[in-house]
C-alpha positions in Angstrom: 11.7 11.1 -11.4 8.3 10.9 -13.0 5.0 11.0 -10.4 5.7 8.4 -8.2 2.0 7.6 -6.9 1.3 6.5 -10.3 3.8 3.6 -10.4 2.6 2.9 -6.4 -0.6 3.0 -7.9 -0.3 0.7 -10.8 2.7 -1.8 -9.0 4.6 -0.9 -11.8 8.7 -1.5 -11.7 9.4 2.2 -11.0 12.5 3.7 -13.0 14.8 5.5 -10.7 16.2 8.2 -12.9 18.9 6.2 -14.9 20.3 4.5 -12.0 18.0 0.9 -11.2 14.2 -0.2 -11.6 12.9 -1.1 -8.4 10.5 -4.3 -8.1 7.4 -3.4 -6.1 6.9 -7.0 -4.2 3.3 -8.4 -3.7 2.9 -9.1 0.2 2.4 -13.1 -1.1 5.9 -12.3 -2.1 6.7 -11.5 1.2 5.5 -14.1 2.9 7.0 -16.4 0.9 10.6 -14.7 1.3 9.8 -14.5 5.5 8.3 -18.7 5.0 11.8 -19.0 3.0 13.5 -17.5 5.8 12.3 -20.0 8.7 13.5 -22.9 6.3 17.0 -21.1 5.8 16.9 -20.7 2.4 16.8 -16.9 2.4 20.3 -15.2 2.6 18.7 -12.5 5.2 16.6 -14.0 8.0 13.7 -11.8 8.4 12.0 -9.2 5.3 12.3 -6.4 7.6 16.4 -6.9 7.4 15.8 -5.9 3.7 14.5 -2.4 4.6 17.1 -1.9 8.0 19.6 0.4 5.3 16.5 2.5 4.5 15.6 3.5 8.0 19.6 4.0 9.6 20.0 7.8 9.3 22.8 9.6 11.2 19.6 11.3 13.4 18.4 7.7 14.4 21.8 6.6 15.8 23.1 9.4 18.2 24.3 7.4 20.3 27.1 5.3 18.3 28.3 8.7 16.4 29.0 12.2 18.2 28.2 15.5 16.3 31.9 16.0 15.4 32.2 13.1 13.7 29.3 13.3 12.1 30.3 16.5 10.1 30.6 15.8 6.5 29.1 12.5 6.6 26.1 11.1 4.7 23.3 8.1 5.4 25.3 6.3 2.5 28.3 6.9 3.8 27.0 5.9 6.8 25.8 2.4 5.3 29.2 2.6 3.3 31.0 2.2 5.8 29.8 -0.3 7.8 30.6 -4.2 7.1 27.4 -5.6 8.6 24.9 -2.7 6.8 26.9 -2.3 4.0 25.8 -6.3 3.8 22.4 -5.9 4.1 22.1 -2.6 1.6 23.6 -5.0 -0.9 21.5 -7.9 -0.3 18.4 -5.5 -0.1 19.2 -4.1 -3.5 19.4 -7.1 -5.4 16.3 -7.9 -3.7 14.7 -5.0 -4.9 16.5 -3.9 -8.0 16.6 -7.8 -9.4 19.6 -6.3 -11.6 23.4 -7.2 -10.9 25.5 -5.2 -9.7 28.3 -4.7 -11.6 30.4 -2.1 -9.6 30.8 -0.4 -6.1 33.4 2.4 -5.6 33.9 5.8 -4.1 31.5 6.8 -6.9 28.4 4.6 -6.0 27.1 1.9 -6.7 26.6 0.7 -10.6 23.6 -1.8 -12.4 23.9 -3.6 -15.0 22.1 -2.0 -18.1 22.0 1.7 -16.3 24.2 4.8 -16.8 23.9 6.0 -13.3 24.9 5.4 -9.9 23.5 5.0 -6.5 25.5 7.3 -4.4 25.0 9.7 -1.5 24.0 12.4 -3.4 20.3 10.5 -4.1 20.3 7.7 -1.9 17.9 9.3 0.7 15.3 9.4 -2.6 16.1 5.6 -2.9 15.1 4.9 0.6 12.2 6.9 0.9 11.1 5.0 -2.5 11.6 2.0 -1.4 10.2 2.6 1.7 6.7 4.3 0.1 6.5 0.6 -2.0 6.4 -1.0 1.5 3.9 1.0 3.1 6.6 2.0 5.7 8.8 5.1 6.1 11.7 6.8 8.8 11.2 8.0 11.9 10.8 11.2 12.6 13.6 11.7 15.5 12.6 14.7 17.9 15.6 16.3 19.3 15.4 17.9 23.3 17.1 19.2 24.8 16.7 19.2 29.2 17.2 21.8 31.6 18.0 19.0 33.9 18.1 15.0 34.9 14.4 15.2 35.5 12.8 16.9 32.9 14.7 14.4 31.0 13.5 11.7 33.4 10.1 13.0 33.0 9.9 13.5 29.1 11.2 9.4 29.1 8.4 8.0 31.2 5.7 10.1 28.8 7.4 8.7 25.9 7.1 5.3 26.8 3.8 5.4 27.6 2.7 6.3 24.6 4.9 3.6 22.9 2.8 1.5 25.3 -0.6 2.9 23.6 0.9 2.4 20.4 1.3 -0.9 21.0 -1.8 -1.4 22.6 -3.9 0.0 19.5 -1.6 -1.3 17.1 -3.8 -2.0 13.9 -2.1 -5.8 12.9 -1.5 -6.4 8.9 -4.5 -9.4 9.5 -6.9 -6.5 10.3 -5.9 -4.4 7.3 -6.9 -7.3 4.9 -9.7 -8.7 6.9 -11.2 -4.4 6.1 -9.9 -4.7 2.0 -11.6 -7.9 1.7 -14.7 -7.4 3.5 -14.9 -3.9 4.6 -15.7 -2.2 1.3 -19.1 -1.9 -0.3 -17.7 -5.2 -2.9 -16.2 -8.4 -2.1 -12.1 -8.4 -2.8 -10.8 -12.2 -2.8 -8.0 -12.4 -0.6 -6.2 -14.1 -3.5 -6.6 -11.3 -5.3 -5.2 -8.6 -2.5 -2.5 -11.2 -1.3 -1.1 -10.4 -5.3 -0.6 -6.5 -4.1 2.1 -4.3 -2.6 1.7 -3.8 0.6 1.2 -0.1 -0.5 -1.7 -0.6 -2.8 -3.0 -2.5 0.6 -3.0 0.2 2.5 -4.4 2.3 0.6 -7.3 0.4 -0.2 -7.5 0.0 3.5 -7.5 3.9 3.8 -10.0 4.4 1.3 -12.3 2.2 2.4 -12.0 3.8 6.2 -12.0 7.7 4.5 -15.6 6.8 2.9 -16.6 4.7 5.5 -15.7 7.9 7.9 -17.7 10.7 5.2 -20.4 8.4 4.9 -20.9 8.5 8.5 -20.3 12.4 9.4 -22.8 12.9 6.4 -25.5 10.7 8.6 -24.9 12.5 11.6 -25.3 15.6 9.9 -28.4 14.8 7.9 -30.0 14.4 11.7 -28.2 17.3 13.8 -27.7 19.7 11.4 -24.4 20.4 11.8 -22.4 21.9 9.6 -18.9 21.5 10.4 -18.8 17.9 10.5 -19.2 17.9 6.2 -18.1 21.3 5.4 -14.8 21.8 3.1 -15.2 17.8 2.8 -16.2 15.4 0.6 -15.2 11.9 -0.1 -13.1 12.2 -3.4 -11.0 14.8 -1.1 -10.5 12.1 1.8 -9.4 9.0 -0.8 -7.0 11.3 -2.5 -3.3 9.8 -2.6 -1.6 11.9 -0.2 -4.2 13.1 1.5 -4.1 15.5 5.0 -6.6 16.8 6.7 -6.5 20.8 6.4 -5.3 21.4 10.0 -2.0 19.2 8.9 -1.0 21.6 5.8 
C-alpha cells in the first residue's frame, strides 16, 4: 500500500491494495453518528462499537480461549467466528468502506467494484488502518508470568494504580480542540477543525504541543546555557509524522 501518512494527512479515501477504500470520517461525522445513536437511528449504539473488531486480538482475550485452541487461529478468524463480532465487523465495514458487500466465504470478504478480499491473511493491516484514521490503536498486552500468588497479587495492585493515574491525567477530546483552536500561534475555527479526522486532530494537537515544547527548552537554554536541553533537536524534527524521541528507537 502506498505511504499511508499521506492519505492521513490529506483525509483522503485511502485505497487498500485492491480490496476496499476506506472513508476517513470527520469527528462532526462522528458526533452526528453517536447523536444518531441516542435517537436510535443508528444500527450500532455507540461509534466505539464500530472499531471493537479492530482492537479483539487472540492476546487481548486469554481468558475466553486457552493456548491450545488458539493454535492455527487468526484475529479474523477470531471475528469469523463469532455471531455477535462477526456483526459488528460487518456493520463497521460498511461504515467505513461505504461499498457493499457482495460476498463472505471461507475466502474473505468481497466489495463491490474490487478484485480483492479481506481475509486473515491482511486483516491485521485493515485494523491497524482503520485504527490510525481514528487516532486510536491496540493494546499492547504484556505477558507475566509469577513465581507465585503474590507477586501476582502485587504486580495487580501496581497495575491498577497506574490505570488510576491514567485516568486521573486523562487529556479529554474537549481539551485537544480547545489547544488546535486556540493554542497555536493562528486562530483555527472550530468549524473548521470539527470537518477533520480525528487523526489530523491529533496531530495538529501534537504539533502545536512539539513547538510549543522547543520553543520553550530553547528559552531556557538561551538563559542557562545548557546544552542538552536543544542539542540533536529542532522543531521540524519534533512535528515530524511519526515522530520518537531518540531514546524510543
Amino acid at each position: 500500500m502506498d505511504n499511508l501518512n499521506i492519505y492521513l494527512k490529506t483525509q483522503k479515501p485511502i485505497k487498500f491494495y485492491d480490496i476496499c477504500m476506506i472513508h476517513q470520517p470527520s469527528y462532526d461525522e462522528i458526533l452526528i453518528c453517536k447523536d444518531n445513536s441516542k435517537n436510535k437511528e443508528s444500527e450500532i449504539d455507540d461509534f466505539e462499537k464500530f472499531l471493537l473488531p479492530y482492537y479483539i486480538t487472540l492476546d487481548n482475550i486469554s481468558e475466553e480461549l486457552t493456548d491450545e485452541q488458539k493454535i492455527g487461529l487468526t484475529n479474523f478468524d477470531l471475528l469469523s467466528n463469532s455471531k455477535e463480532l462477526l456483526y459488528y465487523l460487518l456493520v463497521s465495514l460498511e461504515y467505513f468502506c461505504k461499498t457493499e458487500i457482495v460476498d463472505f466465504d471461507e475466502d474473505g470478504i468481497s466489495f463491490e467494484g474490487f478484485e480483492g478480499k479481506l481475509n486473515k491473511n491482511n486483516f491485521d493491516e485493515f485494523a491497524e488502518t482503520i485504527l490510525n484514521v481514528c487516532g486510536r490503536e491496540r493494546a499492547k498486552v504484556e505477558k507475566k508470568v509469577f513465581a507465585n500468588d503474590r507477586q501476582r497479587d502485587i504486580w495487580e495492585k501496581l497495575q491498577e494504580g497506574r490505570r488510576r493515574n491514567a485516568k486521573k491525567n486523562e487529556l479529554k477530546m474537549e481539551d485537544i480542540l480547545n489547544i488546535c483552536e486556540l493554542g497555536g500561534k493562528y486562530y483555527i475555527p472550530i468549524e473548521e477543525i470539527m470537518k477533520w479526522s480525528i487523526w489530523r486532530i491529533i496531530n495538529c494537537y501534537k504539533t502545536i504541543t512539539g513547538i510549543s515544547s522547543y520553543e520553550n527548552s530553547f528559552d531556557i537554554f538561551l538563559v542557562s546555557g545548557e546544552n542538552k536541553l536543544i542539542e540533536g533537536k529542532h522543531w521540524t524534527e519534533l512535528i515530524k509524522i511519526d515522530y520518537r524521541p531518540k531514546e524510543e528507537y
